[in-house]
C-alpha positions as CSV (number, residue, x, y, z in Angstrom):
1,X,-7.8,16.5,-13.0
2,X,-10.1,13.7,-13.3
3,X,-8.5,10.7,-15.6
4,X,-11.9,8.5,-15.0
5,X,-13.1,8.8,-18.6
6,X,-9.9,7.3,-20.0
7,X,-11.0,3.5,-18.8
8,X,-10.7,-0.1,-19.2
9,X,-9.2,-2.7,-20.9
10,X,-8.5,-1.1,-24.8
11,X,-6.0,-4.3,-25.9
12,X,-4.5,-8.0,-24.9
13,X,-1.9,-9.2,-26.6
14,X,-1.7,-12.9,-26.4
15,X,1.8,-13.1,-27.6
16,X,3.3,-10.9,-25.1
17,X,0.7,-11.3,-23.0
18,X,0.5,-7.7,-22.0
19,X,-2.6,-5.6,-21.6
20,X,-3.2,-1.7,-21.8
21,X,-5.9,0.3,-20.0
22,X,-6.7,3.5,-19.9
23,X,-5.3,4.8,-16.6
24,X,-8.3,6.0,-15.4
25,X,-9.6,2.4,-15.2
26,X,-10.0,1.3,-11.3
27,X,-7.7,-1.1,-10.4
28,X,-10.9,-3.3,-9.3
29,X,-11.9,-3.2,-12.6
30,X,-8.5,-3.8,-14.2
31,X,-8.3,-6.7,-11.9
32,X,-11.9,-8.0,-13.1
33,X,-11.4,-7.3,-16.8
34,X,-8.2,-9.4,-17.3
35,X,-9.5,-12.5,-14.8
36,X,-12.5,-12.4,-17.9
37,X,-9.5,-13.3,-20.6
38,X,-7.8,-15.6,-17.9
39,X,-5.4,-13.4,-16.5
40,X,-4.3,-11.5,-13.5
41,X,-1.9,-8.5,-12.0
42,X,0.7,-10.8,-9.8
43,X,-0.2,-8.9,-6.7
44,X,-2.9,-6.6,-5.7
45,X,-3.4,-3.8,-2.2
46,X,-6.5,-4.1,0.0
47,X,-7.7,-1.3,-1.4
48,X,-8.5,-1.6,-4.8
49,X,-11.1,1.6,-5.3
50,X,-8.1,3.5,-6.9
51,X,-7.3,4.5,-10.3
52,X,-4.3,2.8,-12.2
53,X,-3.0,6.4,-11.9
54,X,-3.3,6.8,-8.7
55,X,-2.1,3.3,-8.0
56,X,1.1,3.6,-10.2
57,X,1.7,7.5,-9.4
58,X,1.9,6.4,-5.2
59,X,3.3,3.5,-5.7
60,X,0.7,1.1,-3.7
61,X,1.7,-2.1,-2.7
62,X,0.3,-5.4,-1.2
63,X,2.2,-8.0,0.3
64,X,4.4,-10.4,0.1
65,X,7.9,-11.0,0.5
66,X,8.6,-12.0,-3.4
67,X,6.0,-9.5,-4.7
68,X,6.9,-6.1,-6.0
69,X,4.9,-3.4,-5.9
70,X,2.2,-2.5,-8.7
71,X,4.1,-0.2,-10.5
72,X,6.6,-2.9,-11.1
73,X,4.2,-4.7,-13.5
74,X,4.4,-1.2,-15.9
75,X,5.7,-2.4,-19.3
76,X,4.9,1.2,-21.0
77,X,3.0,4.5,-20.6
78,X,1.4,7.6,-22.8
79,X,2.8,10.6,-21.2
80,X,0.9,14.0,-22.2
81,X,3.4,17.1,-20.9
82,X,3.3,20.2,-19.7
83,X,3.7,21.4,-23.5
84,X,1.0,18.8,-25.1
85,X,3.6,16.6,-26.3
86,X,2.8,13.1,-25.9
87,X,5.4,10.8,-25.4
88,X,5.1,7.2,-25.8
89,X,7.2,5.9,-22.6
90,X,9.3,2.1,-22.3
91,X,12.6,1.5,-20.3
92,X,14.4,1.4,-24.2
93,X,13.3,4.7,-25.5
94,X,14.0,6.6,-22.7
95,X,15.5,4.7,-19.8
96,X,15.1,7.8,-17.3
97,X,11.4,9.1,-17.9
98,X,10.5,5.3,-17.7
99,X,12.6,5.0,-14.0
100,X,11.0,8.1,-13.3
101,X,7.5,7.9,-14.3
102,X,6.6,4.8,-12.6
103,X,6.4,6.2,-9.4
104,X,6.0,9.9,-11.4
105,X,3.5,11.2,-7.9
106,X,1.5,13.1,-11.3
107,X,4.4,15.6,-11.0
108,X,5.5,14.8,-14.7
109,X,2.4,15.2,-16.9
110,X,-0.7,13.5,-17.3
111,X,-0.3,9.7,-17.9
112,X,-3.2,8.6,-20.4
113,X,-2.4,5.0,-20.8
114,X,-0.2,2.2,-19.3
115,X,0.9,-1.1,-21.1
116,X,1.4,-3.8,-17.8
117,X,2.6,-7.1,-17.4
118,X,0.2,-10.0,-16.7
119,X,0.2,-13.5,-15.7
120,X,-2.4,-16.6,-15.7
121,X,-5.4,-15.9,-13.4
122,X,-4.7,-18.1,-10.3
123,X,-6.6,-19.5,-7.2
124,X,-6.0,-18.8,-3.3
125,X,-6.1,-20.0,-0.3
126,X,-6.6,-17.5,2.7
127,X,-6.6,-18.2,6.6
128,X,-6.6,-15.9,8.8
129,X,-5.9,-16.5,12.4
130,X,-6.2,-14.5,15.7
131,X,-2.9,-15.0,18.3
132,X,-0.8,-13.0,20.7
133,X,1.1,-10.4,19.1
134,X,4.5,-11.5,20.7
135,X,4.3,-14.7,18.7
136,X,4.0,-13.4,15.3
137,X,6.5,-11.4,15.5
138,X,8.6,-14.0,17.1
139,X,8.3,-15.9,13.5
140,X,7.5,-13.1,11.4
141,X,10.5,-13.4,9.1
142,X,10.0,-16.7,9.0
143,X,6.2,-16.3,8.2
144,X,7.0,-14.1,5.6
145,X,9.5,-16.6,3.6
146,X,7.0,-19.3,4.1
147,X,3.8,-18.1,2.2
148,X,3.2,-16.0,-1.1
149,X,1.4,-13.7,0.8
150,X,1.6,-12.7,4.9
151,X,0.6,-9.8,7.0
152,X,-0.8,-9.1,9.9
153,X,-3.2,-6.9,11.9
154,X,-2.3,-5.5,15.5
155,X,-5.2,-4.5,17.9
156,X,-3.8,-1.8,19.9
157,X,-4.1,-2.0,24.2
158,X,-4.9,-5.9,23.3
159,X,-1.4,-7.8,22.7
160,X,-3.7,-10.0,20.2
161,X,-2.9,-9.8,16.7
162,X,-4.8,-11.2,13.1
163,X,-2.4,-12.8,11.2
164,X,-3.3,-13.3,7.4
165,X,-1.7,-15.8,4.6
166,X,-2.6,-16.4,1.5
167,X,-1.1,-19.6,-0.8
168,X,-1.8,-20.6,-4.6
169,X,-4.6,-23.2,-4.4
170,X,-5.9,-25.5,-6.7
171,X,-8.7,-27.5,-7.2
172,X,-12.8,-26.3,-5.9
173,X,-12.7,-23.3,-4.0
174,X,-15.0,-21.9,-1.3
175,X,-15.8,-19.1,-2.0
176,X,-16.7,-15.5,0.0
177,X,-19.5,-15.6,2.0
178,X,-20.8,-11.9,2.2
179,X,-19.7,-10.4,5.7
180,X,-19.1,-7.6,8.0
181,X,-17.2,-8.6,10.5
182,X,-14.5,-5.8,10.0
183,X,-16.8,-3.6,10.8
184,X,-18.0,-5.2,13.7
185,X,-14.7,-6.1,15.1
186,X,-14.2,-2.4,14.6
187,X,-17.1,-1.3,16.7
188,X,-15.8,-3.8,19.3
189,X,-12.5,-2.6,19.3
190,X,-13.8,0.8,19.8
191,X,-17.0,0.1,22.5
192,X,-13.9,-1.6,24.7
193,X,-11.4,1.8,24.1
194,X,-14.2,4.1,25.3
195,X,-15.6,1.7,28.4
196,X,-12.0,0.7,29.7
197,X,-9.4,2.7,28.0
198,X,-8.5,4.5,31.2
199,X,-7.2,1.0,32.5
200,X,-5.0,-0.5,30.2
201,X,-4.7,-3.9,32.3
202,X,-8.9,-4.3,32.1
203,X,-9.1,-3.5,28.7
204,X,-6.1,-6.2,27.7
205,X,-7.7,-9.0,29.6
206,X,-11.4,-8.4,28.4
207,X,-10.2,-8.3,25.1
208,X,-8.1,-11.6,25.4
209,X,-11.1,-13.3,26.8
210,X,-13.7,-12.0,24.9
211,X,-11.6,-12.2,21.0
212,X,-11.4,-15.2,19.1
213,X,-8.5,-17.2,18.8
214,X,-6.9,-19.2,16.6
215,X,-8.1,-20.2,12.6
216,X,-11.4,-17.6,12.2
217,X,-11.2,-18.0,8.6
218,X,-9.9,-20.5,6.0
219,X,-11.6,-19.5,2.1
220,X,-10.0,-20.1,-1.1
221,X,-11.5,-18.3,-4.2
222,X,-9.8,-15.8,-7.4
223,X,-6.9,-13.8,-6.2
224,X,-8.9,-10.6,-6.9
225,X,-11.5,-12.0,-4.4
226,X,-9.1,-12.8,-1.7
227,X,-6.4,-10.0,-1.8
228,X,-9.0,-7.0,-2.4
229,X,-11.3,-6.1,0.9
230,X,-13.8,-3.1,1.0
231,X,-13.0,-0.5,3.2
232,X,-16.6,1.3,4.1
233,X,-15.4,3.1,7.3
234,X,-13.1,6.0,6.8
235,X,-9.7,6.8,8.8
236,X,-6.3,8.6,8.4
237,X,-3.9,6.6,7.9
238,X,0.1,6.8,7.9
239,X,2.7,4.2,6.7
240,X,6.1,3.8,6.3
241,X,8.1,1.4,4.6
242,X,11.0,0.3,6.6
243,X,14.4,-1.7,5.5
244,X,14.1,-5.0,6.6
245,X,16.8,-5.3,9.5
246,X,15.1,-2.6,11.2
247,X,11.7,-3.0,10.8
248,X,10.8,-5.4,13.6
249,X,12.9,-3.5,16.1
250,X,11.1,-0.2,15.2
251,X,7.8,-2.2,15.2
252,X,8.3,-3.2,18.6
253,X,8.7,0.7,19.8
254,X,5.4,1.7,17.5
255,X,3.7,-1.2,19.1
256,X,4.7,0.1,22.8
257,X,4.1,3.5,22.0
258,X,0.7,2.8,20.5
259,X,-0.4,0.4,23.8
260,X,1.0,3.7,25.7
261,X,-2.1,5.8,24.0
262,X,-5.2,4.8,26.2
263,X,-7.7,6.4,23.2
264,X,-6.4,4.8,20.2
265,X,-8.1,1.8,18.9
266,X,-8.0,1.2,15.2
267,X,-5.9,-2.0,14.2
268,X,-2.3,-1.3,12.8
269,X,-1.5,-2.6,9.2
270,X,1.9,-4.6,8.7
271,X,2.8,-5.9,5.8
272,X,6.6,-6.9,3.4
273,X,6.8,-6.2,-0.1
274,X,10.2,-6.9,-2.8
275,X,12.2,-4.3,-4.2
276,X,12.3,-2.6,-7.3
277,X,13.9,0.1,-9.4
278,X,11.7,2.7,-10.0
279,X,13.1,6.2,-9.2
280,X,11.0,7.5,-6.8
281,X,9.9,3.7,-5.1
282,X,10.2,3.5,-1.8
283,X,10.8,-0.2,-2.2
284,X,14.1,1.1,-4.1
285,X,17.3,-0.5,-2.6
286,X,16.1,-4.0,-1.2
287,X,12.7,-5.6,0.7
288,X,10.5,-3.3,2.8
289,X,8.0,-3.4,5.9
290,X,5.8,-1.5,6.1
291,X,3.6,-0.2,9.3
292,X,0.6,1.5,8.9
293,X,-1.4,3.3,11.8
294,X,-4.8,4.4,11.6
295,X,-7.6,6.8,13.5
296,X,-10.6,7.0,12.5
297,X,-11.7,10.1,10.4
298,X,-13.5,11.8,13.2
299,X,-10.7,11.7,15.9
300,X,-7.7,13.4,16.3
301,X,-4.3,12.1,14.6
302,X,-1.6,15.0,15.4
303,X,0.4,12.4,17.0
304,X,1.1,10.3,14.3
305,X,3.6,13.7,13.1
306,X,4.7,14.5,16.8
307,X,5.2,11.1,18.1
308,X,5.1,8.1,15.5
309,X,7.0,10.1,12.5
310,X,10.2,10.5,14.0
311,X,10.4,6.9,15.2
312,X,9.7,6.0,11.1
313,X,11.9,8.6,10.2
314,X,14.6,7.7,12.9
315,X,14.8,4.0,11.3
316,X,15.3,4.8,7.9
317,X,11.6,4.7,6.5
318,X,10.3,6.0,3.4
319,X,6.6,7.3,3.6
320,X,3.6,6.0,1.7
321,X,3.1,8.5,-1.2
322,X,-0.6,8.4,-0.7
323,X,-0.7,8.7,2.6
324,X,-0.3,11.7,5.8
325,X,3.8,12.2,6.0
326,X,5.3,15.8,6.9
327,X,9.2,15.2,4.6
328,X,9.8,17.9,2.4
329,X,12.7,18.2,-0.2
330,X,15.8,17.8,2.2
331,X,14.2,15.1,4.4
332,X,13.5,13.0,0.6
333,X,16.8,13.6,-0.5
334,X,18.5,11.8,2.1
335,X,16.0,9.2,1.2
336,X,15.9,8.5,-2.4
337,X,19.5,8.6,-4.5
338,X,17.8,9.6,-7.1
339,X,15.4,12.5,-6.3
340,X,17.2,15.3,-7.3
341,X,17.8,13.7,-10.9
342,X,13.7,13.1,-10.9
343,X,13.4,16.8,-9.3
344,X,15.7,18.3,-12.8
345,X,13.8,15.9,-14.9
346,X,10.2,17.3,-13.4
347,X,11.3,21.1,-13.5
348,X,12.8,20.3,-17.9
349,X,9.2,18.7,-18.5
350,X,6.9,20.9,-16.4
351,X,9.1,24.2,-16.2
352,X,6.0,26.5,-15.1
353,X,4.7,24.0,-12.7
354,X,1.5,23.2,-14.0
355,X,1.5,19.6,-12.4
356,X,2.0,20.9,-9.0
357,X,-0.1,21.5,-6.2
358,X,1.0,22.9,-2.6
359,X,2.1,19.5,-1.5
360,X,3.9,18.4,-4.3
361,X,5.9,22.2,-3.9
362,X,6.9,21.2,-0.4
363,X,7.8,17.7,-1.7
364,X,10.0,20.0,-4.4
365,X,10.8,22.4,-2.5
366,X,9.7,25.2,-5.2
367,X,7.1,28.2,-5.0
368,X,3.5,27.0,-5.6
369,X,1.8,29.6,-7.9
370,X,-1.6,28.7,-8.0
């Protein structure tokens, strides 16, 4: 089901200071539409080409050690159900289906509107810098309290990693200057796998001599700007988001294992985001890490379930919603104190399964009748 015509900004109110959108509006253009009346979402992801739907429904998530995730800013939502019933949705008139229907994964119905929480539009300053990967995570706790925003790239078979931070700045700003230097960092990362991937020691010390180092980058411009990149090239991705005392030590052991793989070149993703209370979060409980790991679309990625998922799942992580995982119904249970109460109240709303597609059955562990 495509949400896409149900778009953009239909009100502001000045006095709550809440807007609603249809939630087929792209998060981009959410973003844009409120920095036009001076506002702002607190936080935003890299990847901003998704729907508020979508957004909300996987519960996607930027970074930052204060910052919850976007379906944290929900205030309300339209709910249309299995039946045609349309409920209007807030944590007073019914306290569950709100906690549910945050994070609702579009198993509940088809959510036509949301009602969020905004803030004054705001200013940052980004620097990104390029250093050895034992020394940010040496302070990465301590990174991570420091600024509003921090996470960091690892280069696999390099020990170099790109650290990122972002601060509230004031005064002019620098603005972007059009680039594509992901892309071409990415074709470098991948020209060195292929030429010297069979020699791990080679490849390292190219890569340490022939990578930047230290401040590439220091911008400031809108937070929408800063905190949203483009992502042209396509990959598979997995994440996990991990609870906090474990989640260096289990980075440690992807990072080894990921060294270990002479083929694999795409950068890993680590970022820390605050918890919330939304059934179904996997920010529920207390602060996350997450780790990402990426291939790129045409190479193989079986070994992110054989090898890299039972490490996550070993350490207590809770998968991305959006992204490749392999837990089903018993796995999720053990994860998430509330799934079988969101399971009942799916199964009372949707009692044919109407909103479910194979996945979501093995999620559920129900029959899929298509």
């Amino acid at each position: 089901m495509d949400v896409g015509q149900l778009a953009g900004l239909k009100a502001y109110d000045p006095v709550t200071q809440r807007a609603t959108f249809g939630a087929g509006t792209v998060l981009f253009q959410a973003a844009s539409q409120l920095n036009e009346i001076d506002r702002a979402f607190p936080n935003l992801p890299d990847i901003v080409d998704q729907t508020l739907a979508g957004s909300f429904s996987t519960a996607t998530h930027g970074t930052g050690q204060t910052l919850t995730a976007l379906h944290d800013y929900i205030h309300s939502f339209k709910l249309v159900t299995a039946d045609g019933s349309l409920l209007d949705v807030t944590a007073d008139s019914n306290p569950d289906l709100f906690s549910a229907g945050k994070v609702s994964l579009g198993a509940l119905g088809v959510i036509s509107e949301y009602t969020v929480e905004t803030i004054p539009s705001f200013n940052l300053r980004r620097i990104v810098s390029a250093e050895p990967i034992d020394a940010v995570l040496d302070d990465a706790f301590s990174r991570a309290s420091s600024y509003r925003n921090f996470e960091f790239y690892y280069l696999p078979g390099t020990g170099l990693a790109a650290s990122i931070t972002h601060d509230l700045h004031r005064g002019e700003t620098t603005g972007l200057e059009p680039s594509n230097d992901d892309d071409e960092m990415l074709e470098g990362l991948k020209q060195l796998r292929n030429e010297f991937g069979w020699w791990p020691w080679l490849r390292k010390r190219i890569a340490q001599s022939a990578l930047p180092s230290g401040t590439i980058e220091d911008v400031s411009d809108a937070s929408l700007q800063l905190l949203a990149t483009t992502r042209p090239i396509k990959f598979n991705e997995m994440e996990y988001h991990l609870p906090w005392d474990d989640g260096l030590k289990a980075l440690r052991q992807i990072i080894k294992m990921m060294d270990q793989r002479k083929h694999v070149f795409f950068p890993m993703e680590v970022r820390f985001t605050a918890p919330d209370d939304a059934w179904l979060s996997p920010f529920l409980g207390g602060p996350r890490i997450s780790i990402a790991i990426h291939a790129a679309v045409d190479e193989a990625y079986d070994y992110f379930f054989s090898e890299f998922e039972p490490v996550f799942k070993m350490y207590g992580g809770r998968p991305h919603w959006g992204k490749h995982h392999s837990l089903q119904r018993k796995d999720l249970e053990a994860l998430y104190p509330d799934f079988t109460k969101f399971a009942d109240l799916r199964r009372s709303l949707d009692p044919t399964g109407k909103f479910l597609n194979p996945h979501l059955a093995d999620v559920f562990g129900v029959p899929f009748n298509a």
